[in-house]
N, C-alpha and C positions, 0 to 999 in steps of 0.2 A: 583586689585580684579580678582581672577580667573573666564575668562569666564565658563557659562556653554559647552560650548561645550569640553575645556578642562578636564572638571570636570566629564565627561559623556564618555570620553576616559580615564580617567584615572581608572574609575569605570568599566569599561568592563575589562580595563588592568589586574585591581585585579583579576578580578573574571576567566580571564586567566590562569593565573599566581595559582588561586588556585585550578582550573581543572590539569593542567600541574603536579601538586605536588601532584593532588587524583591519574592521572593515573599512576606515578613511584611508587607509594603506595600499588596498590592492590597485593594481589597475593593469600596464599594457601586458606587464611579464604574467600576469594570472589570465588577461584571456589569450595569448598566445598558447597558455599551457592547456587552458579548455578548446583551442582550437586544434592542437596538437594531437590533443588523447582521444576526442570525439571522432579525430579523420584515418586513427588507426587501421593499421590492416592485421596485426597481430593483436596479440596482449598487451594491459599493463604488467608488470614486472615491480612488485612495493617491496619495498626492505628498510631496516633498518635493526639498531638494539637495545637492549635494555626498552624502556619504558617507551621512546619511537618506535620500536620493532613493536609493540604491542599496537599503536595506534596506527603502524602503516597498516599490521592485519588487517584493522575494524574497517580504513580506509579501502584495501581490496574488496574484503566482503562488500564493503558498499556499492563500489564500482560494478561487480560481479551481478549481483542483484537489481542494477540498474541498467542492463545491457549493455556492459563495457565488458569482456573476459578480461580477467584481472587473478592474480594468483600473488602470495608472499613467500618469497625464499629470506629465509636466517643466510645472513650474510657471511657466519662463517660454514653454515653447512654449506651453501655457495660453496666454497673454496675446495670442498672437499665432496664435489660431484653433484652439486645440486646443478649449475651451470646449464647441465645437457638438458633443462626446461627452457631455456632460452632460445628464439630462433627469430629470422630474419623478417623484420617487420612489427616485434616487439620495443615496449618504449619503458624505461626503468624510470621507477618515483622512488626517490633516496629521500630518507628520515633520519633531522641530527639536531639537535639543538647545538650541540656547539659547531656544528660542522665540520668537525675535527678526527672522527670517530674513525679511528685505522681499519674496522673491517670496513664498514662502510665505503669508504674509500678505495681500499683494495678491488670490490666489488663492481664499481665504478669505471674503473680500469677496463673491466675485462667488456663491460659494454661498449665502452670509447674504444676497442680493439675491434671492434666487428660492427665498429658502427652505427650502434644505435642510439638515438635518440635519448636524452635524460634530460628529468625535469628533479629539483631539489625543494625541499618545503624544511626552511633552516632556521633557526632561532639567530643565527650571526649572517649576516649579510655578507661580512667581509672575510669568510671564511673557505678555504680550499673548498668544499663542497658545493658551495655557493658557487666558484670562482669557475670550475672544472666541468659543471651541468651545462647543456645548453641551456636550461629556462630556471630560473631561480624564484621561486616565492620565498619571500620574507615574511617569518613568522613571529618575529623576533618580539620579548616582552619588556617591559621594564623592569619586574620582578616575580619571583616566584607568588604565589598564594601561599603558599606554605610560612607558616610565623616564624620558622627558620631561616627563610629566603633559600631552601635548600631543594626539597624535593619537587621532582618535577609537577606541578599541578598545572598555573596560566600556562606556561608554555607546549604543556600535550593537551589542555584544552584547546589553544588555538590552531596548533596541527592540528586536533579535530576536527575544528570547523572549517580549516581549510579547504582537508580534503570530504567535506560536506558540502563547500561552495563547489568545489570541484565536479564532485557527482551531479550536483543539482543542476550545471550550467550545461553538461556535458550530455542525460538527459534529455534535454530543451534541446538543444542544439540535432539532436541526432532521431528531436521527434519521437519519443519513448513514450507508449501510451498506460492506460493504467490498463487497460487490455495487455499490452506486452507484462508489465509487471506480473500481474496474475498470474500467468502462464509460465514465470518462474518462480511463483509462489503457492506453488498451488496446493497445498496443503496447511491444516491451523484455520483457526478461524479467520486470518487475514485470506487465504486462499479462496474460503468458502464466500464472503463476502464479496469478494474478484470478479469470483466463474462462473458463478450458479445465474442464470437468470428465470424469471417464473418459469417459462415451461418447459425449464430441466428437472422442476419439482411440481408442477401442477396435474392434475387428474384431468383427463381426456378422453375422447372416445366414447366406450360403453361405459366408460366409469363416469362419466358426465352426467348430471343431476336436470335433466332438462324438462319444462312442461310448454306446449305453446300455448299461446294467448288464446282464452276462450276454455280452456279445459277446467274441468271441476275439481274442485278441493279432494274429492274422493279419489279419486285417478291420481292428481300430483301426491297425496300421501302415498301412495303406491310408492313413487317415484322417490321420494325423500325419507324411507323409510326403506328402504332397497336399495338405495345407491351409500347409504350413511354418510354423507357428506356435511350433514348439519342445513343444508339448503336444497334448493330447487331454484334454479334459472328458468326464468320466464323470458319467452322468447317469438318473434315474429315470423311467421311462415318461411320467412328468409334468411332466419337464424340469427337477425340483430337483436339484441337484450333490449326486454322494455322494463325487467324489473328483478328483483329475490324477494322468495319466500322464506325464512328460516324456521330454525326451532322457535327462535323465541316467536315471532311473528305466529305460529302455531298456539303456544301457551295463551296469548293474547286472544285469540280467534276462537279459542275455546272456552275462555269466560266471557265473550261480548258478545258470539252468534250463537243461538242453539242449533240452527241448522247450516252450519259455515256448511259442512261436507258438502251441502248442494248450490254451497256459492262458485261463482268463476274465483281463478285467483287470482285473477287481473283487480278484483274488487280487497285483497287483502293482501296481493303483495306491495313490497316497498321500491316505490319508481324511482330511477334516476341515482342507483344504489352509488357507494364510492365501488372503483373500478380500477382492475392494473391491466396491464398488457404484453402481452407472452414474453416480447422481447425488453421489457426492464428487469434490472438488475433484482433480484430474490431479495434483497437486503431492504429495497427501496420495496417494496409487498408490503416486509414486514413493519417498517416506520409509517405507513401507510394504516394498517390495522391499528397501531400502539399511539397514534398520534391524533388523536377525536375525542373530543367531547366525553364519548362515551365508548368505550375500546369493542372493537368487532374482532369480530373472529375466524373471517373466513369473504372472499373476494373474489366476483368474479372475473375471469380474463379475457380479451378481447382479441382480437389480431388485426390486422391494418385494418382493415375493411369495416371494425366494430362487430365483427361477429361475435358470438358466445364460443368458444375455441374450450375454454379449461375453468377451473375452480381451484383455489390453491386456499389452505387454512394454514392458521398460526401454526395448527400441529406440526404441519407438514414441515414449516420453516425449523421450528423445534429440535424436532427428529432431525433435521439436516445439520444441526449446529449452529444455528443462528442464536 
């Protein structure tokens, strides 16, 4: 008896094997459909049933989230008043493996009545749905995955990659940045990742930990010790950074100097520290601190100029959800 594990490898194996055979497949009728949906002035419009109707959903969401407006009407709630979401300059993506499927169809209709545009993503080539769309992708497999040869598995796998080639071409094409993503994502930790850049989370201003060059260990403890930042930026009459003093660097200064207080702390800070800058992304701060030798925990930030502008710590990213 075949184990399952063989049977669970052989089942991915197909569904391999019938991606590998969608992507030698496509060609002019799939970029007519990515030039189609990218040049819209309305909606996409995704439908289908049964177990299509599920994957045109995921298909709209995609679209939707990728700067295409995109919605899924149920083909027969369609019939019975969904319609009036349809309007002029909308484009329908019909879902069928057999291409047969009478709501679907019916559906179909009522777009070819007012004109509009339809694109098909079919498992039969040679099938009315196929035949009745303007733009037809062939989705078609040689057999199910399923050890029955019965339930839909390859063939709404390869609907889904389809209309994933679909989104991904249509994206590019229409110049989608991850900027613009963000901005529809912007909530979760994918959002926070997006949107945040340092100096929407970095300490500024009076809260800035600053000592200039030349000043005495007893004054910047003032400063580092008052500002609670974990550091002190050391800085040039002109406010360029020549250096950080931390806590740790403190620990250190107080078992190696007996009289650091009356040292400069030009003579005990650390030059040439690692460095972000207002405008990179928060996410990119924090791989910055987590990715050394030895993990730091806190950065100073610069703005074009290389000034000392901000200080942003792990915490900070922390508390924000990173």
């Amino acid at each position: 008896m075949i184990s399952c594990l063989d049977l669970a490898k052989d089942l991915i194996h197909k569904e391999i094997c019938a991606l590998e055979s969608l992507r030698d497949r496509i060609g002019l009728e799939f970029e007519k459909a990515a030039q189609c949906l990218s040049e819209i002035e309305g909606k996409v419009i995704a439908s289908g049933l049964g177990k299509s109707g599920i994957v045109a959903g995921k298909i709209s969401a995609t679209l939707s989230s990728t700067g295409t407006p995109s919605i899924f009407i149920h083909p027969v709630e369609a019939m019975h008043g969904d319609l009036g979401i349809i309007q002029r300059g909308d484009v329908g993506l019909f879902l069928s493996n057999s291409g047969e499927t009478a709501e679907v169809l019916g559906l179909l209709q009522m777009f070819k009545r007012l004109g509009l545009k339809t694109i098909a993503i079919v498992g039969k080539a040679q099938s009315t749905l196929a035949r009745d769309c303007d733009i037809c992708l062939d989705a078609s497999v040689d057999s199910e995955a399923c050890p029955l040869n019965l339930a839909p598995t390859s063939s709404t796998t390869a609907a889904m990659v389809m209309g994933d080639a679909l989104a991904g071409c249509i994206l590019t094409l229409k110049g989608f940045s991850s900027e613009d993503f963000s901005r529809l994502h912007p909530s979760g930790a994918l959002g926070r990742r997006l949107l945040f850049r340092v100096k929407d989370l970095m300490h500024s201003g009076e809260d800035l930990p600053l000592a200039v060059s030349g000043a005495l260990m007893r004054d910047a403890l003032v400063t580092l010790t008052g500002k609670a930042m974990g550091a002190v930026l050391v800085v040039s009459a002109a406010g360029h950074l020549l250096g950080i003093f931390t806590d740790g660097d403190l620990r250190r200064a107080v078992q190696c100097h007996e009289n650091f207080l009356d040292m400069e702390i030009d003579k005990l800070m650390t030059s040439n520290p690692v460095v972000t800058h207002e405008n990179r992304m928060a996410a990119e701060a924090l791989s910055l601190m987590e990715n050394r030798p030895s993990q730091i925990s806190v950065l100073p930030v610069l703005d074009a100029q290389n000034r000392a502008t901000g200080i942003i710590r792990v915490h900070d990213l922390v508390r924000a959800g990173f």
